[in-house]
Each structure stands twice: as structure tokens, then as C-alpha cells.
TORKOL-4160 file (C-alpha; in steps of 0.2 Angstrom, whole numbers, padded with zeros to 4 digits, m for minus):
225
<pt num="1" X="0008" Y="0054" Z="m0044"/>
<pt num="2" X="0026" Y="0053" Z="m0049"/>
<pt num="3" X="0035" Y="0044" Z="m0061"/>
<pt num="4" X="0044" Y="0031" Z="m0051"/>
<pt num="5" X="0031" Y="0019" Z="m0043"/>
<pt num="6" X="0041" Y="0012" Z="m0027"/>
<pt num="7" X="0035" Y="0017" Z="m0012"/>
<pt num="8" X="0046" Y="0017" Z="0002"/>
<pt num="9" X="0038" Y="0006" Z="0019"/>
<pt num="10" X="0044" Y="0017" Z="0031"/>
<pt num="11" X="0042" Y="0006" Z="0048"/>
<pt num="12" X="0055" Y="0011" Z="0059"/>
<pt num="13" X="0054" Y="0016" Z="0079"/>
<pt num="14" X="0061" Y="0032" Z="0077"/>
<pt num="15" X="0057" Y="0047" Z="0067"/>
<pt num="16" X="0074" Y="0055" Z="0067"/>
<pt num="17" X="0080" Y="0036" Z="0059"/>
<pt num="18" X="0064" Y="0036" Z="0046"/>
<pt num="19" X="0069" Y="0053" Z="0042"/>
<pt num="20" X="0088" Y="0048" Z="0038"/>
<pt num="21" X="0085" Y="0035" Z="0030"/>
<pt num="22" X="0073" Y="0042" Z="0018"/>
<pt num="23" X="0085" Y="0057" Z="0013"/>
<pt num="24" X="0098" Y="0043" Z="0009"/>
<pt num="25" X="0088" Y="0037" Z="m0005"/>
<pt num="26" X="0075" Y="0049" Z="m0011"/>
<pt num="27" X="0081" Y="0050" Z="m0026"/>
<pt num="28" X="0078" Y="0033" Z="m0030"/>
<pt num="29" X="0061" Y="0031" Z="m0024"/>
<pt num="30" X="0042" Y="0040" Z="m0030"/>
<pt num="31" X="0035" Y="0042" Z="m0012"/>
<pt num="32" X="0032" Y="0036" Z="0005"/>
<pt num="33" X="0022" Y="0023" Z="0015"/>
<pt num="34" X="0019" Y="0027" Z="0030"/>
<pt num="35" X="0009" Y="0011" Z="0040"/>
<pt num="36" X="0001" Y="0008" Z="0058"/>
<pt num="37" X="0015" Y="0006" Z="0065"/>
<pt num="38" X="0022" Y="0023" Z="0061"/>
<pt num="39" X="0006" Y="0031" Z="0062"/>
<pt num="40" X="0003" Y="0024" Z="0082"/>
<pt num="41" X="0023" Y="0028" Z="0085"/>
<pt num="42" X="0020" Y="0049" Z="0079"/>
<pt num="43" X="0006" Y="0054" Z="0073"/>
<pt num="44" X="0003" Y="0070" Z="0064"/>
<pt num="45" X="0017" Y="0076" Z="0069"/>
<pt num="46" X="0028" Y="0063" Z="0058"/>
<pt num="47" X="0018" Y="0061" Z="0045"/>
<pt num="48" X="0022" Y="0082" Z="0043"/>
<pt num="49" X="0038" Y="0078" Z="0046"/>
<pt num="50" X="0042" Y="0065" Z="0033"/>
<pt num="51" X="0030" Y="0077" Z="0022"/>
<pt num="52" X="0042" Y="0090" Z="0023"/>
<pt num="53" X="0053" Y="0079" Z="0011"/>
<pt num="54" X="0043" Y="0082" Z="m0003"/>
<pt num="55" X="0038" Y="0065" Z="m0009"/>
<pt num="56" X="0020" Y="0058" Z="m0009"/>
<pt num="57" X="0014" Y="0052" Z="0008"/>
<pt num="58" X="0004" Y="0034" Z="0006"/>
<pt num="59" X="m0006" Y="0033" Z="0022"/>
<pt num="60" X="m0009" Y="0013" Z="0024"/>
<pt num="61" X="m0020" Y="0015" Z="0040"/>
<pt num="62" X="m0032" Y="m0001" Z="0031"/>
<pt num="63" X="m0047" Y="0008" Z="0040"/>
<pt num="64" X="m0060" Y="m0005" Z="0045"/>
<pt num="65" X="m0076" Y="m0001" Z="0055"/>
<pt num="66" X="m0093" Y="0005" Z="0053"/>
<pt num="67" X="m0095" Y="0017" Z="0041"/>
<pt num="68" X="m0098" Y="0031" Z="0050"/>
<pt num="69" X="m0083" Y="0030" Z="0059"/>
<pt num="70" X="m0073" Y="0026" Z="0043"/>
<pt num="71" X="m0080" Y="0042" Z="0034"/>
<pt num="72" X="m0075" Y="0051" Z="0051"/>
<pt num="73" X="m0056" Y="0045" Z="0053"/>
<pt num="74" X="m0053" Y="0050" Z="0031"/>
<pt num="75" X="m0059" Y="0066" Z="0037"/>
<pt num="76" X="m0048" Y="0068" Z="0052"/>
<pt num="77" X="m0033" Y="0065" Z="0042"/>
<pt num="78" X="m0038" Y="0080" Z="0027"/>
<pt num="79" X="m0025" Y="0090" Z="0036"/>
<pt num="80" X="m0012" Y="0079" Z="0029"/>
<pt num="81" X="m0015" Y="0079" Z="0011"/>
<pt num="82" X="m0014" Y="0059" Z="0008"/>
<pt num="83" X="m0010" Y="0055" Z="m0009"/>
<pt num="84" X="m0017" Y="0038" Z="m0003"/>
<pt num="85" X="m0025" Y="0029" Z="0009"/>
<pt num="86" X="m0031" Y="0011" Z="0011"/>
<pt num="87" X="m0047" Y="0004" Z="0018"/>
<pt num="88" X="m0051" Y="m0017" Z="0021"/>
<pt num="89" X="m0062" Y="m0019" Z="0010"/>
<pt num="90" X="m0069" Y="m0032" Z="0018"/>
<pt num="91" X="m0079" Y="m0020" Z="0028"/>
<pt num="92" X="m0091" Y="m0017" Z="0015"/>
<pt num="93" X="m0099" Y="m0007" Z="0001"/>
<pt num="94" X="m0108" Y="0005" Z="0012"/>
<pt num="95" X="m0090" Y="0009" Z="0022"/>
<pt num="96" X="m0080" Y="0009" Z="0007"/>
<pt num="97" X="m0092" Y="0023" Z="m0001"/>
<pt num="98" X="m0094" Y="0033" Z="0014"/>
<pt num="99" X="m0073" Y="0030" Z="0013"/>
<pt num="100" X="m0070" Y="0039" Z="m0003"/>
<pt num="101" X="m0084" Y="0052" Z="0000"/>
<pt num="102" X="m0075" Y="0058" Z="0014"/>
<pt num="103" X="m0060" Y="0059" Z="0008"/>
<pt num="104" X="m0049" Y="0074" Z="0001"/>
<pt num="105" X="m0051" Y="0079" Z="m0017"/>
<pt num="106" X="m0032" Y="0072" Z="m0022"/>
<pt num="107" X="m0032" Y="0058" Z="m0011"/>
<pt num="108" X="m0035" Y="0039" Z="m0020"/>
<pt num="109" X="m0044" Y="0027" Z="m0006"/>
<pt num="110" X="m0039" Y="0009" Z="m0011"/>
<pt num="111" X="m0048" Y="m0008" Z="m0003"/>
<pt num="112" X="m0035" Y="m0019" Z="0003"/>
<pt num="113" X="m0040" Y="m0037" Z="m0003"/>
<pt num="114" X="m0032" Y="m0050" Z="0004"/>
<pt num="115" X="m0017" Y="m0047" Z="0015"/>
<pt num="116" X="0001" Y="m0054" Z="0006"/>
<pt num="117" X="0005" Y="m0062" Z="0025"/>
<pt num="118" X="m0011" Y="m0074" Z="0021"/>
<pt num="119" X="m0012" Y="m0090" Z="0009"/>
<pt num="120" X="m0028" Y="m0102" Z="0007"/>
<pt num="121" X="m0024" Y="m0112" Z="0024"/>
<pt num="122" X="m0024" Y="m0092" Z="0034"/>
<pt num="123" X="m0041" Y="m0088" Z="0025"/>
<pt num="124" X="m0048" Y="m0103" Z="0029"/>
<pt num="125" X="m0044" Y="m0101" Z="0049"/>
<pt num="126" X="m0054" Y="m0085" Z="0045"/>
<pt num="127" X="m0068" Y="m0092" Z="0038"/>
<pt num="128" X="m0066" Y="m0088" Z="0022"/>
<pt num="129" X="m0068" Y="m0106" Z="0009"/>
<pt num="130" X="m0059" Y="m0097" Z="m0004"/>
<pt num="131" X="m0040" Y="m0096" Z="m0013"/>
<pt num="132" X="m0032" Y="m0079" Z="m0010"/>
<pt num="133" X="m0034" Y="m0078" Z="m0029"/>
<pt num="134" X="m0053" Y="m0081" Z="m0030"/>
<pt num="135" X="m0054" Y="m0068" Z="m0013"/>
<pt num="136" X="m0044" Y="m0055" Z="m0018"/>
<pt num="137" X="m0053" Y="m0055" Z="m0037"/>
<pt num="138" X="m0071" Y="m0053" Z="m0028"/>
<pt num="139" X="m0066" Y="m0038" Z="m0017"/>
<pt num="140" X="m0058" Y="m0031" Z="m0031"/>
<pt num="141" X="m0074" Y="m0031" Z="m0039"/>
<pt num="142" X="m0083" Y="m0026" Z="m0026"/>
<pt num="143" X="m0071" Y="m0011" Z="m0024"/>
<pt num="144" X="m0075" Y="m0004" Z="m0041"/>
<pt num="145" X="m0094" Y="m0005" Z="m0037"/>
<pt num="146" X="m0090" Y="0005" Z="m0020"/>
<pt num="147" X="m0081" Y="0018" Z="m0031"/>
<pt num="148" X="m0066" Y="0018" Z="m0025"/>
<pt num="149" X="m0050" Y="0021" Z="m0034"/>
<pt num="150" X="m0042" Y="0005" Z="m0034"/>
<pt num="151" X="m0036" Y="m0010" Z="m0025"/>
<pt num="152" X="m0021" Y="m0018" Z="m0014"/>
<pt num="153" X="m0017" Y="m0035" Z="m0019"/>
<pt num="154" X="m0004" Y="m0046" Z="m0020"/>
<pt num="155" X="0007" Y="m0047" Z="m0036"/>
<pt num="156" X="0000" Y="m0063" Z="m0040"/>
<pt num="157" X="m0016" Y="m0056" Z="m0044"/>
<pt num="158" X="m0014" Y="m0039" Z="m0051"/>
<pt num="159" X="m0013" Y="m0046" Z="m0068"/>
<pt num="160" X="m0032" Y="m0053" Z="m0067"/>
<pt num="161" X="m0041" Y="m0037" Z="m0059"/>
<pt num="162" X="m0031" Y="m0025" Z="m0071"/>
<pt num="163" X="m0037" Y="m0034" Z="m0084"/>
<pt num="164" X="m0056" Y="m0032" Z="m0078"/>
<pt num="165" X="m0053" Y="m0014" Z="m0070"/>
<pt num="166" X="m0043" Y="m0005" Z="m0084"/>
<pt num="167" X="m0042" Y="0014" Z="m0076"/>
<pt num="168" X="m0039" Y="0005" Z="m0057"/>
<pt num="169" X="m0025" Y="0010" Z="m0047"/>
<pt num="170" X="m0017" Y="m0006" Z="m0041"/>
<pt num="171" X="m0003" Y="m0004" Z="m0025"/>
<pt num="172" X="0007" Y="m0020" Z="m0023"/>
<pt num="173" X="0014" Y="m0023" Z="m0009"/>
<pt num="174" X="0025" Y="m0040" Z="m0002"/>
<pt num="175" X="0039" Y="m0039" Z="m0017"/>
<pt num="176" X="0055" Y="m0045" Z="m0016"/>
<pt num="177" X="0069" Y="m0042" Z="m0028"/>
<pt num="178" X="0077" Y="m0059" Z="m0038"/>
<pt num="179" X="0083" Y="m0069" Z="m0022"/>
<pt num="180" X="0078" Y="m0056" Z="m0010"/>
<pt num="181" X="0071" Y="m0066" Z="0006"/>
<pt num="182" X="0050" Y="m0066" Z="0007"/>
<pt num="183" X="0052" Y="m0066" Z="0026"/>
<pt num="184" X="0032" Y="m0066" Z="0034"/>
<pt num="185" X="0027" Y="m0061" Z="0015"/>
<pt num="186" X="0018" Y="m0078" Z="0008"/>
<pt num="187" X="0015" Y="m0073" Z="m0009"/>
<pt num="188" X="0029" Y="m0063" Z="m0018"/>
<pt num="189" X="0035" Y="m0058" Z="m0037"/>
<pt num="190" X="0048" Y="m0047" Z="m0041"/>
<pt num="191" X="0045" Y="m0027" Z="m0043"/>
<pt num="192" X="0047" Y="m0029" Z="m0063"/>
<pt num="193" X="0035" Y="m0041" Z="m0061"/>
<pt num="194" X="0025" Y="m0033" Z="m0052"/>
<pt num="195" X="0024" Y="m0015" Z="m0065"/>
<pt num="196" X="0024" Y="m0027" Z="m0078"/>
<pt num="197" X="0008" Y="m0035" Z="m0074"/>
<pt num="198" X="m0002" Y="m0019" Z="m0072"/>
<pt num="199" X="0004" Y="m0011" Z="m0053"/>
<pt num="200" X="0002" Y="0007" Z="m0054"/>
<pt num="201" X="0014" Y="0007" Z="m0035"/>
<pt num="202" X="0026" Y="m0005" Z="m0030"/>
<pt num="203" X="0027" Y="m0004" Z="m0011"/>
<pt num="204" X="0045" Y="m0009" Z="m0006"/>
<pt num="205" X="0053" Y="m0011" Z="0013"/>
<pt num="206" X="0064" Y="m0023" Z="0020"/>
<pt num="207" X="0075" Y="m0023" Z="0005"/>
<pt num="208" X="0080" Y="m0007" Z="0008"/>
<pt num="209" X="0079" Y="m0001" Z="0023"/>
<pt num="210" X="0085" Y="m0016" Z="0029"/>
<pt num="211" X="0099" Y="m0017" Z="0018"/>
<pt num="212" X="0117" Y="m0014" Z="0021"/>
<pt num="213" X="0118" Y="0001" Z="0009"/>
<pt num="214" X="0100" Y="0007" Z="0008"/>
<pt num="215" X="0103" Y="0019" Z="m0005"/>
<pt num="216" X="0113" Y="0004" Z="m0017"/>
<pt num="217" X="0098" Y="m0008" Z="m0014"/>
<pt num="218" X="0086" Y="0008" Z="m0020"/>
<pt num="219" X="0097" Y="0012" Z="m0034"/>
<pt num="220" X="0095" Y="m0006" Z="m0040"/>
<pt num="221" X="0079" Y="m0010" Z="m0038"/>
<pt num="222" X="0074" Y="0008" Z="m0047"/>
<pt num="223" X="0087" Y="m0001" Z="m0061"/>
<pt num="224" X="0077" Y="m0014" Z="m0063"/>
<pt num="225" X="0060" Y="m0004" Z="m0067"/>
């Protein structure tokens, strides 16, 4: 994995777009995350495309079904060489084993815990009597026991689970610089934050390619790290 842990969301309509706006600022960023939205928009194809850039793909599909057809769709995507690739891991130990068993040799399968667009009032409406906080620690448990590599969760908790999961891989996604605007994103911290409290990837979106000078707004977060 490299050296620099933000990963670029790249969740944009068009690949000739993704595709510019990632050479603008590859030099400022450790790899590339690539979501449902770009994934359903083209495919393979783009994931090869943008793979021809020569940063790290992360595939965030958050696969969720029964296992069987979990372990199938990991070995459907082999052919892309994921360096990583989440999974809810609300859908279990047994899909979350058959997950990581599937997967290829150098790809790291992470259980998404509790989405960053979700506090305690969301959870409840889902049936869930517990704080994001309390959630997110319990999946991340129950991750490790699955054997997967590690976790997504929210920057609010990755200080906690790294602290019971020493060698996990922690993605953190919904960050915001200092004064950046949370948008949808109900829980934030900072990207320094973030890597201070144990994040092994900081994924980053809005705040770049959204920005007015993508490549500044990179340079100054990768400043900030």
C-alpha cells in the first residue's frame, strides 16, 4: 500500500472527467476509490481505465447478500486486482468469511460498520437500539472474528477499535478538512485527525474534486498529513 493514505472518491458521471481530474492531482493522493456509483456508470471497463493511472484501486462495492453470492461477486472482480474491497458487515460472519476466502491473494476485504450518513436517530429507524459508537465497535469485532482485514468506520470511532485491533486496517471515510462543509456526512473529524487516531486510509471526496482548484485542495490536505 503506499505511502500517502488519502484516497481519492472518484464519483463522477463521466470517465473521461474522472479520468482528468485524477491526473490533475495524482501526485498528491495514494490511490483511488472507486464506489457504486462509478462501478454501475462503467464497469470493468473504467475500473481499467482509471487502473492504467497507476495508483491503488479501492473497490467500495459494500457487498451484502448471502454468502454464496458474496464469495461469488469477490471472485468476479479478481480480474481487477482490488487492493481493496468492502463488505457490510452487517451481513454476517458466515458472508464475511466466505468474503475474504474468495478474494484475490493482495486484496484487503474490510466490513463497513456503520455508514458516516447515519447517527443514533437513522439507526434507530433501522431497528438498531444502539449509538453508532456502540454499533460500529461490535461489527468491528465481529470483523476480526470473520477474519477479515479490517474495518470502515467513522473517525469518531477508529481510535477505540484500533486500540482493541492493533494490526487492522482502518478506512475512514466522511472527513472534512478545518471548516470544510460535512454536507450528507453526520459525523466528521479532520484527515489529521483521522491518521492521528489509528486510520490506515483516509478516504477524501468532495473537498477535492469539488473544489475550485482540485489539485491545490490536494496539495493541502496532503500538507496537513
Amino acid at each position: 500500500m503506499t505511502h500517502n493514505p488519502v484516497f481519492l472518491a472518484v464519483d463522477v458521471p463521466r470517465l473521461e472527467t474522472a479520468i482528468d481530474l485524477v491526473q490533475k492531482v495524482s501526485g498528491h493522493i495514494g490511490g483511488l476509490k472507486l464506489g457504486l456509483e462509478f462501478f454501475c456508470a462503467h464497469g470493468h471497463h473504467g475500473v481499467h481505465e482509471m487502473a492504467k493511472i497507476g495508483l491503488p484501486i479501492f473497490l467500495d462495492l459494500k457487498l451484502h447478500d448471502i454468502p454464496n453470492t458474496v464469495a461469488a461477486a469477490m471472485q468476479s472482480i479478481h480480474v481487477l486486482e482490488p487492493a481493496i474491497v468492502t463488505v457490510h458487515a452487517s451481513g454476517g460472519r458466515a458472508m464475511m468469511e466466505d468474503a475474504k476466502a474468495a478474494a484475490g491473494e493482495n486484496t484487503k476485504v474490510v466490513g463497513v460498520t456503520v455508514l458516516t450518513s447515519f447517527d443514533d436517530k437513522d439507526l434507530s429507524g433501522v431497528g438498531i437500539d444502539h449509538s453508532p459508537y456502540e454499533q460500529a465497535m461490535r461489527l468491528a469485532e465481529l470483523s476480526k472474528a470473520s477474519g477479515l482485514d479490517g474495518i470502515v468506520c467513522s473517525g469518531h470511532e477508529v481510535g477505540a477499535i484500533h486500540k482493541q485491533w492493533k494490526d487492522g486496517f482502518f478506512v475512514v471515510p466522511g472527513l472534512r478538512p478545518a471548516k470544510g462543509k460535512a454536507g450528507d456526512q453526520k459525523r466528521t473529524v479532520t484527515p489529521r485527525e483521522a491518521r492521528d487516531a489509528g486510520a490506515s486510509v483516509l478516504v477524501i471526496g468532495r473537498p477535492i474534486s469539488r473544489a475550485e482548484n482540485p489539485l491545490a485542495a490536494a496539495r493541502s490536505i496532503e500538507a496537513t498529513l
